[in-house]
PDB file of N, CA, C and O in Angstrom, chain B, residues numbered from 101:
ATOM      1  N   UNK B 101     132.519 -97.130  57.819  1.00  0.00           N
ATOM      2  CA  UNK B 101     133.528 -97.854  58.579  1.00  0.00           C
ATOM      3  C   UNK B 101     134.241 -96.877  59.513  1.00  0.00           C
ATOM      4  O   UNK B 101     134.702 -95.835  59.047  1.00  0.00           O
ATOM      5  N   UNK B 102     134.373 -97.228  61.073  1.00  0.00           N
ATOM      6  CA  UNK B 102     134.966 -96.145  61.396  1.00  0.00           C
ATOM      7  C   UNK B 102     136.672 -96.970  61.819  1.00  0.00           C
ATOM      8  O   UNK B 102     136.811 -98.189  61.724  1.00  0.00           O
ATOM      9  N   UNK B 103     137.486 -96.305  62.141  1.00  0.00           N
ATOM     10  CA  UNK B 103     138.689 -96.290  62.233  1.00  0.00           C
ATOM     11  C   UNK B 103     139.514 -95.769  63.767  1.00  0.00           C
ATOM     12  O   UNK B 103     139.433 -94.588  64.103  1.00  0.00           O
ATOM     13  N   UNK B 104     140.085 -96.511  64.393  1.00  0.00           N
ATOM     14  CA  UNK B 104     140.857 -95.423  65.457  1.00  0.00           C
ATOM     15  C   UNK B 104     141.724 -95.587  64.991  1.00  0.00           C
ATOM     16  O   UNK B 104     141.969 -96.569  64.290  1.00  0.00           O
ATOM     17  N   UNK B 105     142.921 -94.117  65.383  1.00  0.00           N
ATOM     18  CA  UNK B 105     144.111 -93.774  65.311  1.00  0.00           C
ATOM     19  C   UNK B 105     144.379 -93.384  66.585  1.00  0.00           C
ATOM     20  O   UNK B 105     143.633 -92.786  67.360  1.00  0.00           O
ATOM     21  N   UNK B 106     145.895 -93.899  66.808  1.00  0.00           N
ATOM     22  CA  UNK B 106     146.769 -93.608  67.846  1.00  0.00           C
ATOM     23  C   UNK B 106     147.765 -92.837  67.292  1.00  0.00           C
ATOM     24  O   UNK B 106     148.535 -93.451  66.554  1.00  0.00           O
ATOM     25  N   UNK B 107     148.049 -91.144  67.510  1.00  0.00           N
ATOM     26  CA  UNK B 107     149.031 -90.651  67.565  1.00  0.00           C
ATOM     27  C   UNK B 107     150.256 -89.994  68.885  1.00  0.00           C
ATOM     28  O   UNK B 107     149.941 -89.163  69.737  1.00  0.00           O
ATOM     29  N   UNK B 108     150.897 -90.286  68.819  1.00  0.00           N
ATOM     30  CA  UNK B 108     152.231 -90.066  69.409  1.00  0.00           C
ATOM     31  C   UNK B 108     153.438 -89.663  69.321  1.00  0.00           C
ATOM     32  O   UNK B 108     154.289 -90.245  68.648  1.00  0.00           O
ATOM     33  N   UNK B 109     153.676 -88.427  70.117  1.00  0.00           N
ATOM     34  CA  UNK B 109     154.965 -87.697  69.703  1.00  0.00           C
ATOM     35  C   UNK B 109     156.337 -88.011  69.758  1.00  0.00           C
ATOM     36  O   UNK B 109     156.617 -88.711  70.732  1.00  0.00           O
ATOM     37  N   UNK B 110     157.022 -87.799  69.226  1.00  0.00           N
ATOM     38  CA  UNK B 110     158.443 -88.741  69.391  1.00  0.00           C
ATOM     39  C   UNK B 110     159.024 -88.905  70.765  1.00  0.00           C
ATOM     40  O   UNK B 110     159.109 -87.991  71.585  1.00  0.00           O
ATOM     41  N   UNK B 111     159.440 -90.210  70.962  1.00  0.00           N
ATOM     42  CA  UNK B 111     160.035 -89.890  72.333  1.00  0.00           C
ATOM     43  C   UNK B 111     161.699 -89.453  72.031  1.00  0.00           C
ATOM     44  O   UNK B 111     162.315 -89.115  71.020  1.00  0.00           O
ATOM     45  N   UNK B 112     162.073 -89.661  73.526  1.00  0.00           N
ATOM     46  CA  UNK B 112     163.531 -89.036  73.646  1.00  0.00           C
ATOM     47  C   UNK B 112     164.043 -90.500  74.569  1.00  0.00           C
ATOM     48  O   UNK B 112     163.607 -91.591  74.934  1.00  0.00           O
ATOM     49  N   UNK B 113     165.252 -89.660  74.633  1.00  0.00           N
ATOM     50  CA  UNK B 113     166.184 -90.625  75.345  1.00  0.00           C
ATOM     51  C   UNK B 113     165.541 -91.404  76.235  1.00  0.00           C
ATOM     52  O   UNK B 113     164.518 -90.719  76.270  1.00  0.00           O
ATOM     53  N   UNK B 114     165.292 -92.382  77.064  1.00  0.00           N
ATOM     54  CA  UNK B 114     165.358 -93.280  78.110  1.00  0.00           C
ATOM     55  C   UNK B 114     166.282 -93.204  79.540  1.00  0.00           C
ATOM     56  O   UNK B 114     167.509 -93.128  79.478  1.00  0.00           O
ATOM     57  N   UNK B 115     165.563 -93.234  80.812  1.00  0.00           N
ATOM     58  CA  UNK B 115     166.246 -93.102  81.443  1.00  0.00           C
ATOM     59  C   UNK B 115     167.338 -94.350  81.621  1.00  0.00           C
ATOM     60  O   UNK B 115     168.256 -94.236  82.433  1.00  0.00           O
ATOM     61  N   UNK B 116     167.211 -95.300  80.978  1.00  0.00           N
ATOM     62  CA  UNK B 116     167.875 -96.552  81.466  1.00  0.00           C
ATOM     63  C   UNK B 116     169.086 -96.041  80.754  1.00  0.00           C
ATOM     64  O   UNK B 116     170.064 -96.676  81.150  1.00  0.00           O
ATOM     65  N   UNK B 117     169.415 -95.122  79.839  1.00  0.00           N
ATOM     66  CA  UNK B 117     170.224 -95.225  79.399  1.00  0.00           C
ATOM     67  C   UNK B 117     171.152 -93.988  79.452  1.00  0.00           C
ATOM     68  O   UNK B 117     172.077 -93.539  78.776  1.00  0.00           O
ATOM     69  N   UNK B 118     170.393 -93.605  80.704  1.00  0.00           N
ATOM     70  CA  UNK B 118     171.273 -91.958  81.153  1.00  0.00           C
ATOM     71  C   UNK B 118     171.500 -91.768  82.482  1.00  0.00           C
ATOM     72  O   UNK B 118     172.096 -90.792  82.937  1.00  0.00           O
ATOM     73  N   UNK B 119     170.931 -92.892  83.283  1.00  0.00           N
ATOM     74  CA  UNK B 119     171.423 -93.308  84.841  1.00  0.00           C
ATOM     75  C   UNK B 119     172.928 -93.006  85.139  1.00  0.00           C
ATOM     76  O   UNK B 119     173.455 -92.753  86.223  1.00  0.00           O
ATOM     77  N   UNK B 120     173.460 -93.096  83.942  1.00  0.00           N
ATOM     78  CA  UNK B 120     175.469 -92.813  84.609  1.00  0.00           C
ATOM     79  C   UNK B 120     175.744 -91.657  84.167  1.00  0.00           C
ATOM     80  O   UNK B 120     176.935 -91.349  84.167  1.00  0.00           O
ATOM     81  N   UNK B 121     175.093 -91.011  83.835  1.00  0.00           N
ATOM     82  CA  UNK B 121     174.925 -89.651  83.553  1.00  0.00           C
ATOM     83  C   UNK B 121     174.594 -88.479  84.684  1.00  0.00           C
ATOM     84  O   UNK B 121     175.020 -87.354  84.944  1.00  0.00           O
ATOM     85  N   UNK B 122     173.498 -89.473  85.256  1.00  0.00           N
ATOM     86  CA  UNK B 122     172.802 -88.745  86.119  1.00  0.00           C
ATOM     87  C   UNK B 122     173.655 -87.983  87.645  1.00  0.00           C
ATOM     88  O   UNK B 122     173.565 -88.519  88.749  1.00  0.00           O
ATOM     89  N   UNK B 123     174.344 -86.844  87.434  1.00  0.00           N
ATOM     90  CA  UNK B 123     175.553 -86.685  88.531  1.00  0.00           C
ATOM     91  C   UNK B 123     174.880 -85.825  89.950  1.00  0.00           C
ATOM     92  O   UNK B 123     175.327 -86.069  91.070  1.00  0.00           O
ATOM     93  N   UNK B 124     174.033 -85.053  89.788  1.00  0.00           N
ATOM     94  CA  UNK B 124     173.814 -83.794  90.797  1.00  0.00           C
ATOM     95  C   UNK B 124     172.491 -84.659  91.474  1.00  0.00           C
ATOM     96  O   UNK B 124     171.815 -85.578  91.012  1.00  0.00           O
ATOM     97  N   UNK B 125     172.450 -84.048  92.579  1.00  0.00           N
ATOM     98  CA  UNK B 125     171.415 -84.781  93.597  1.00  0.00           C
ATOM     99  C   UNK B 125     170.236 -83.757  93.160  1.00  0.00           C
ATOM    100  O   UNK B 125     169.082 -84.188  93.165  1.00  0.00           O
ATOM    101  N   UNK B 126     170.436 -82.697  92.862  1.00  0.00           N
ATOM    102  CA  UNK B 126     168.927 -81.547  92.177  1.00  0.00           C
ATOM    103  C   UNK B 126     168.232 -82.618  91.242  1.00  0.00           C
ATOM    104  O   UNK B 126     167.065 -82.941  91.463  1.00  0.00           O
ATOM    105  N   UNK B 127     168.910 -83.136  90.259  1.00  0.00           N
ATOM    106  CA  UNK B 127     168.695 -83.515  89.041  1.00  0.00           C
ATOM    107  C   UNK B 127     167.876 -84.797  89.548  1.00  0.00           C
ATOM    108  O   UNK B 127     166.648 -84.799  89.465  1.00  0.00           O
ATOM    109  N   UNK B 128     168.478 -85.725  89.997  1.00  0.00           N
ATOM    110  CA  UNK B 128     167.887 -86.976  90.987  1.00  0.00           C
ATOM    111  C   UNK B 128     166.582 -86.759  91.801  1.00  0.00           C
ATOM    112  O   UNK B 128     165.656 -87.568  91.737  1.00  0.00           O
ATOM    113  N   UNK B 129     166.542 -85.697  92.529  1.00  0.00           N
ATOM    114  CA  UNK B 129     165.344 -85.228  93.037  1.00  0.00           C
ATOM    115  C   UNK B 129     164.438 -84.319  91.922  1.00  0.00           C
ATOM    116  O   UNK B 129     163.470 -83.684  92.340  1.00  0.00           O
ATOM    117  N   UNK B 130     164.723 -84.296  90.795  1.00  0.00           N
ATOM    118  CA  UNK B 130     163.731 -83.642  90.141  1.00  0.00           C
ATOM    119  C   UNK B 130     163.201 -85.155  89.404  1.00  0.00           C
ATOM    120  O   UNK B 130     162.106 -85.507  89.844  1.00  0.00           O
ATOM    121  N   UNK B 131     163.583 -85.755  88.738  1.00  0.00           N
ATOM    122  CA  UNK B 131     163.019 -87.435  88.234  1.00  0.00           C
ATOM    123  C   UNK B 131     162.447 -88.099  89.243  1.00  0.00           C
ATOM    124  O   UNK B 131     161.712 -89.035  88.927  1.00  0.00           O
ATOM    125  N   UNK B 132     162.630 -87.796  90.647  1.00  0.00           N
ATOM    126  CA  UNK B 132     161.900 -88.727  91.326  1.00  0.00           C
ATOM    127  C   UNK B 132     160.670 -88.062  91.921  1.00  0.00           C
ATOM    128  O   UNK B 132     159.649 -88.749  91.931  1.00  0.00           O
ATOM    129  N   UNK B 133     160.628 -87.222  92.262  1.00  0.00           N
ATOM    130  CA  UNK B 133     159.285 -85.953  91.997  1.00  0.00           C
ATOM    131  C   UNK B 133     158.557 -86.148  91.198  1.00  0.00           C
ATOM    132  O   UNK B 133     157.418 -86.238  91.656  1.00  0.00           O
ATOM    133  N   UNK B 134     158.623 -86.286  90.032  1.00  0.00           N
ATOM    134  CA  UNK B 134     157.911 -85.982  88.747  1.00  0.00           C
ATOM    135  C   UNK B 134     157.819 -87.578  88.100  1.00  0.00           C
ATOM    136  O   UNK B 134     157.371 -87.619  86.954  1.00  0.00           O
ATOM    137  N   UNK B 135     158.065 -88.425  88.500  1.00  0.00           N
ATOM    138  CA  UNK B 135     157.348 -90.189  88.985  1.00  0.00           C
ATOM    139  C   UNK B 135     156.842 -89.980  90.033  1.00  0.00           C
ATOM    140  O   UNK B 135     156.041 -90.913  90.089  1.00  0.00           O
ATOM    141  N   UNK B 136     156.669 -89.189  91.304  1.00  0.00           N
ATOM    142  CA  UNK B 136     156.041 -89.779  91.869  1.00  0.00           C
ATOM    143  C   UNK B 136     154.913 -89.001  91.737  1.00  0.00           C
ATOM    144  O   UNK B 136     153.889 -89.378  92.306  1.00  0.00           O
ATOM    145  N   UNK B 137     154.909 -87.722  90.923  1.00  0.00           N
ATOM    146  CA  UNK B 137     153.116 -86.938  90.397  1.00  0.00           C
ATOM    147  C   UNK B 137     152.823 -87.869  89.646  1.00  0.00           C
ATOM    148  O   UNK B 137     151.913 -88.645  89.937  1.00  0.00           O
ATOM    149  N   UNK B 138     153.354 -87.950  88.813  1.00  0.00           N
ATOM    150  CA  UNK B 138     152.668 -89.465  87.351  1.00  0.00           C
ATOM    151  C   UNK B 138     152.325 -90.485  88.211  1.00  0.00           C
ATOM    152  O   UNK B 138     151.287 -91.048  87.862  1.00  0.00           O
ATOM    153  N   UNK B 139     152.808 -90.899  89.165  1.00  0.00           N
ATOM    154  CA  UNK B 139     152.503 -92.185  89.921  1.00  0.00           C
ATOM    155  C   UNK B 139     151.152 -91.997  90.720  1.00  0.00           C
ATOM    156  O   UNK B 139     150.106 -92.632  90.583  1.00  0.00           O
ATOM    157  N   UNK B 140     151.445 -90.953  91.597  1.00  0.00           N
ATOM    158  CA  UNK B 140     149.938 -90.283  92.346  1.00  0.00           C
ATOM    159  C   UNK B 140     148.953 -89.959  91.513  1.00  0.00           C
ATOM    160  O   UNK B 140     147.831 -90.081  92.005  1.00  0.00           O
ATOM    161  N   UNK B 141     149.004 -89.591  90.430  1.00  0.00           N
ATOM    162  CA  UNK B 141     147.851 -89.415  89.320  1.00  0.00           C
ATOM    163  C   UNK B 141     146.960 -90.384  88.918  1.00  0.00           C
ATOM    164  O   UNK B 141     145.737 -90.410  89.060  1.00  0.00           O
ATOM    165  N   UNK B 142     147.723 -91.201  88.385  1.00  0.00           N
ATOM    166  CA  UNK B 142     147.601 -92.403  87.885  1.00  0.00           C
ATOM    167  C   UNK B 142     146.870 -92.976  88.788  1.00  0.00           C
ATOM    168  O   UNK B 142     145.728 -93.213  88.394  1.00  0.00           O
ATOM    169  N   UNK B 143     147.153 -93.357  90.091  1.00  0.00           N
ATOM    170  CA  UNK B 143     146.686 -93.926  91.312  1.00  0.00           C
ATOM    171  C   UNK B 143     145.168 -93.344  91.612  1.00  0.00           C
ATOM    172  O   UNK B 143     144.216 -94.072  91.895  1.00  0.00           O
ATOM    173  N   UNK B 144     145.110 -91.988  91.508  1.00  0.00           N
ATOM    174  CA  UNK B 144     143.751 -91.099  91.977  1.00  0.00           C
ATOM    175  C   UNK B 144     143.097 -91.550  90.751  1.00  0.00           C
ATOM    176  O   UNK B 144     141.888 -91.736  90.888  1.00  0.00           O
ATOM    177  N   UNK B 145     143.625 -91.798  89.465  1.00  0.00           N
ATOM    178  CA  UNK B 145     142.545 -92.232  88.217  1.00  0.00           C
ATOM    179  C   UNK B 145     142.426 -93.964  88.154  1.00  0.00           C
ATOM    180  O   UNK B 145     142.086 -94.612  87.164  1.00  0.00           O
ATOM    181  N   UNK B 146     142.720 -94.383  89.192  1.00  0.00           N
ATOM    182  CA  UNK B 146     142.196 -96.186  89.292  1.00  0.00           C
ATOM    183  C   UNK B 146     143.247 -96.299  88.241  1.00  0.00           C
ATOM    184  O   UNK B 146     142.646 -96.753  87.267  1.00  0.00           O
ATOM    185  N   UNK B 147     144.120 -96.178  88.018  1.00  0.00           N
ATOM    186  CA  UNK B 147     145.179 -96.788  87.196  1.00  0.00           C
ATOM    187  C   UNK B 147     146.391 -97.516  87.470  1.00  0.00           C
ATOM    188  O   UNK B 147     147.229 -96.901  88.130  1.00  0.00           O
ATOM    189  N   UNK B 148     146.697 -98.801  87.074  1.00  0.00           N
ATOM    190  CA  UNK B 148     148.366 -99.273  87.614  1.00  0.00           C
ATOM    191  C   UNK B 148     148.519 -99.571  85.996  1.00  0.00           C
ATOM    192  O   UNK B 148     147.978 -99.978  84.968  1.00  0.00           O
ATOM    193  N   UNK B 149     150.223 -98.797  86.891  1.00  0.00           N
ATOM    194  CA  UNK B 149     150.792 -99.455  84.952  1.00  0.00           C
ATOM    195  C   UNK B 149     151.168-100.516  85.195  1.00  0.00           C
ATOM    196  O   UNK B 149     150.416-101.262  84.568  1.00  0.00           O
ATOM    197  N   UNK B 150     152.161-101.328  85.933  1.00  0.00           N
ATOM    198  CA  UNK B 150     152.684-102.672  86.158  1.00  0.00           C
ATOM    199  C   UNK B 150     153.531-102.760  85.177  1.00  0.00           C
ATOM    200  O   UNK B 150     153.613-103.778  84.490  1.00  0.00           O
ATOM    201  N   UNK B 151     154.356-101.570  84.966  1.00  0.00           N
ATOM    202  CA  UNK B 151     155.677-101.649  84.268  1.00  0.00           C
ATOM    203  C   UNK B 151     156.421-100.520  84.079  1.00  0.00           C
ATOM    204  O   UNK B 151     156.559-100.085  82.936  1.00  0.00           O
ATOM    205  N   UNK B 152     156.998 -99.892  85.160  1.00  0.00           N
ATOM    206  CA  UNK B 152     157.257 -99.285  85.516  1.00  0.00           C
ATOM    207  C   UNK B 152     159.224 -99.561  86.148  1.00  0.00           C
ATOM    208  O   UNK B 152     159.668 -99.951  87.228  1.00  0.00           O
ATOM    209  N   UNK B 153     160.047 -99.043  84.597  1.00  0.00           N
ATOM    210  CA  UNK B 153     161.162 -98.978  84.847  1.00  0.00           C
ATOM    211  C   UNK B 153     161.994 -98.154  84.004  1.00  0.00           C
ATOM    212  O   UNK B 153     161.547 -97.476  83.079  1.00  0.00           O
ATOM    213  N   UNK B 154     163.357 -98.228  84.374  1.00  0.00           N
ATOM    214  CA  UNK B 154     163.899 -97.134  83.760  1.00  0.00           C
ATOM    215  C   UNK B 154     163.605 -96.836  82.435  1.00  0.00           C
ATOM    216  O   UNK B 154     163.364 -95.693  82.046  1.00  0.00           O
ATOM    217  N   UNK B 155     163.626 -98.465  81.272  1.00  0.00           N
ATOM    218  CA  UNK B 155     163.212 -98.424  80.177  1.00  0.00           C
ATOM    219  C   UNK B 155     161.931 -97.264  79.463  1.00  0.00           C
ATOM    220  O   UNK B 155     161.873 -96.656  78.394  1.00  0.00           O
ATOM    221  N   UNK B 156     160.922 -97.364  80.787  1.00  0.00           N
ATOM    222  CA  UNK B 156     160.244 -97.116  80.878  1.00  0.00           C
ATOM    223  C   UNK B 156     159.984 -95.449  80.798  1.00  0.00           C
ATOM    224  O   UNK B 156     158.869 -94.931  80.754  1.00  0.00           O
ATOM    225  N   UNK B 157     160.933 -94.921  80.792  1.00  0.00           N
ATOM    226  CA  UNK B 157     160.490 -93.598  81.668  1.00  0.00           C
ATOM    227  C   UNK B 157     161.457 -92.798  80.648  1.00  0.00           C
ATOM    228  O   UNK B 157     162.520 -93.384  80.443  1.00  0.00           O
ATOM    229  N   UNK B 158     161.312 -91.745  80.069  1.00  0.00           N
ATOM    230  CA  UNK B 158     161.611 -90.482  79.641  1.00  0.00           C
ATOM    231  C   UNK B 158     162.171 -89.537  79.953  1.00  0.00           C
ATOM    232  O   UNK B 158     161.417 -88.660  80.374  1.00  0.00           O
ATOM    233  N   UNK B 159     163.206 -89.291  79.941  1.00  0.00           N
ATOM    234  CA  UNK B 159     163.947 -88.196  80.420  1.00  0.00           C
ATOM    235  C   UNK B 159     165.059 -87.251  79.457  1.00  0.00           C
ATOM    236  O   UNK B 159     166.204 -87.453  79.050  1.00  0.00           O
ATOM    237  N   UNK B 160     163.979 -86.011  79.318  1.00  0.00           N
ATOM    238  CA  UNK B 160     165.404 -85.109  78.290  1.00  0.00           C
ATOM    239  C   UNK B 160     166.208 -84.357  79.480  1.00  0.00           C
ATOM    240  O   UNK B 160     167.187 -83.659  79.215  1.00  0.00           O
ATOM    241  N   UNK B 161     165.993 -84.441  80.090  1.00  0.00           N
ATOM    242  CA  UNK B 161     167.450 -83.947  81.682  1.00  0.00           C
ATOM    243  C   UNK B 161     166.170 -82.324  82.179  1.00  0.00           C
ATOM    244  O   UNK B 161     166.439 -81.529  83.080  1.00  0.00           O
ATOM    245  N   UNK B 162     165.119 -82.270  81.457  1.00  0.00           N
ATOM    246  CA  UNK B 162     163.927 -81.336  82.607  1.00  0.00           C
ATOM    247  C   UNK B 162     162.802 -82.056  82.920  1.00  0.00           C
ATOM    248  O   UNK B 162     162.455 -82.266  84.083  1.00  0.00           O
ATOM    249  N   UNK B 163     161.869 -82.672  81.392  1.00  0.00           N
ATOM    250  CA  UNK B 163     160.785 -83.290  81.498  1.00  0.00           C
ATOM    251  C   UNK B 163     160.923 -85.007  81.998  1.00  0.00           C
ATOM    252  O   UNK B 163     161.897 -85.648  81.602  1.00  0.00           O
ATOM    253  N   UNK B 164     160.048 -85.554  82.739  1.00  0.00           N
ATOM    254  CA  UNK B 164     160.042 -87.087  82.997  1.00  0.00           C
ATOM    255  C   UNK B 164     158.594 -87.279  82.403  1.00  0.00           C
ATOM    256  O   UNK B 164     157.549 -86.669  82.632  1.00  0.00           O
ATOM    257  N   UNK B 165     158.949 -88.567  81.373  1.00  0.00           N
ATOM    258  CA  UNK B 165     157.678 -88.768  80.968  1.00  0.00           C
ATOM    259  C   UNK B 165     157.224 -90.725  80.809  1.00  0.00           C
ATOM    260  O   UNK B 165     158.006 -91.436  80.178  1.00  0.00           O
ATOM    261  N   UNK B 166     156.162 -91.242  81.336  1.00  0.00           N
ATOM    262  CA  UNK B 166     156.207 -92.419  81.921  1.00  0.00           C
ATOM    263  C   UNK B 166     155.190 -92.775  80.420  1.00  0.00           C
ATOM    264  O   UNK B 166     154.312 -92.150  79.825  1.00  0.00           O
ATOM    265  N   UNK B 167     155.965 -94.320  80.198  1.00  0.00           N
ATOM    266  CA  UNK B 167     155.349 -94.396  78.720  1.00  0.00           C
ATOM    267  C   UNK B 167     155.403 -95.809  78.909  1.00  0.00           C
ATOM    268  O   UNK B 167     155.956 -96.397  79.838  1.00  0.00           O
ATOM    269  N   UNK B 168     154.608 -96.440  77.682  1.00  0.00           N
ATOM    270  CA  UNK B 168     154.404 -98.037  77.620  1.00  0.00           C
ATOM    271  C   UNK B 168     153.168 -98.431  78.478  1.00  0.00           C
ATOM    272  O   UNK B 168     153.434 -99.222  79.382  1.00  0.00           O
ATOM    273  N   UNK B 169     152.294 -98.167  78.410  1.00  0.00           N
ATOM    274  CA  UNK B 169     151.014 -98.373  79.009  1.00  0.00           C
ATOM    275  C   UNK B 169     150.541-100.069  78.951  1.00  0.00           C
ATOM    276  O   UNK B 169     149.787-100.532  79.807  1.00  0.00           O
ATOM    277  N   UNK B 170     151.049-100.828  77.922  1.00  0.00           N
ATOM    278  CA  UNK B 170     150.736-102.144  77.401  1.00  0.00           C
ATOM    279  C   UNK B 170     150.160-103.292  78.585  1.00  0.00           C
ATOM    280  O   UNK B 170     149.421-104.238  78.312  1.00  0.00           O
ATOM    281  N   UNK B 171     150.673-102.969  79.910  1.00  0.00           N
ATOM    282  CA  UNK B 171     150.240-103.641  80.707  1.00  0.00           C
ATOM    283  C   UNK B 171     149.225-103.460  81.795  1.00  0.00           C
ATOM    284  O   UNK B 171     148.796-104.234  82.651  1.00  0.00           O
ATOM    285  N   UNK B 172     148.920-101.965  81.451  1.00  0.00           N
ATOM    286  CA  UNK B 172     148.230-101.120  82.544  1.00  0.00           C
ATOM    287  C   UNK B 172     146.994-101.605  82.798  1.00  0.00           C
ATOM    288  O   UNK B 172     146.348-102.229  81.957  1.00  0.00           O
ATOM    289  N   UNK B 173     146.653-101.392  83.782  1.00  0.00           N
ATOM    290  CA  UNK B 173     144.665-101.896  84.403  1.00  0.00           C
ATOM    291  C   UNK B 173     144.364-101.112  84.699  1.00  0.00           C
ATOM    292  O   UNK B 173     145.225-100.393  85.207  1.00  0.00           O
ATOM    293  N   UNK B 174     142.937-100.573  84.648  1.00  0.00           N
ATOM    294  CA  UNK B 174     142.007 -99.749  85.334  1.00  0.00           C
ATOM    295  C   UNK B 174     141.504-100.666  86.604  1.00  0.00           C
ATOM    296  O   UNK B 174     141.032-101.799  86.512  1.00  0.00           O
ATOM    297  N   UNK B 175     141.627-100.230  87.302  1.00  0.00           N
ATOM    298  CA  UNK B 175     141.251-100.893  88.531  1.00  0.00           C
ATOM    299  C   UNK B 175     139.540-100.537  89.192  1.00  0.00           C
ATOM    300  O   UNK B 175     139.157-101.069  90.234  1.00  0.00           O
TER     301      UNK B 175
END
């Protein structure tokens, strides 16, 4: 019998929930940079996520990380 496993590392905070947080324009331009490599990636690998929001997105205040794949297509 074979079996898949999905493992996954803990996430962190949410950006939806650190937007009023978010004060310096560096900081703003570093999250939107680093969506738009995940976004261009994604795009060059025939991929749309089609859910794509703050909920969505990962942020410990260096790394942005785009999560919830549930709706995504290979195109």
């Amino acid at each position: 019998e074979q079996c898949l496993y999905l493992a996954m590392e803990m996430g962190g905070p949410n950006l939806e929930g650190q937007l009023t947080r978010i004060q310096t324009r560096k900081e703003m331009m570093a999250i939107a940079e680093q969506l738009f490599t995940v976004l261009a990636y994604l795009h060059s690998c025939n991929i749309a996520h089609h859910d794509v929001k703050p909920s969505n997105l990962l942020w410990d205040g260096v790394h942005l990380k785009l999560i919830d794949f549930g709706v995504a297509e290979h195109l």
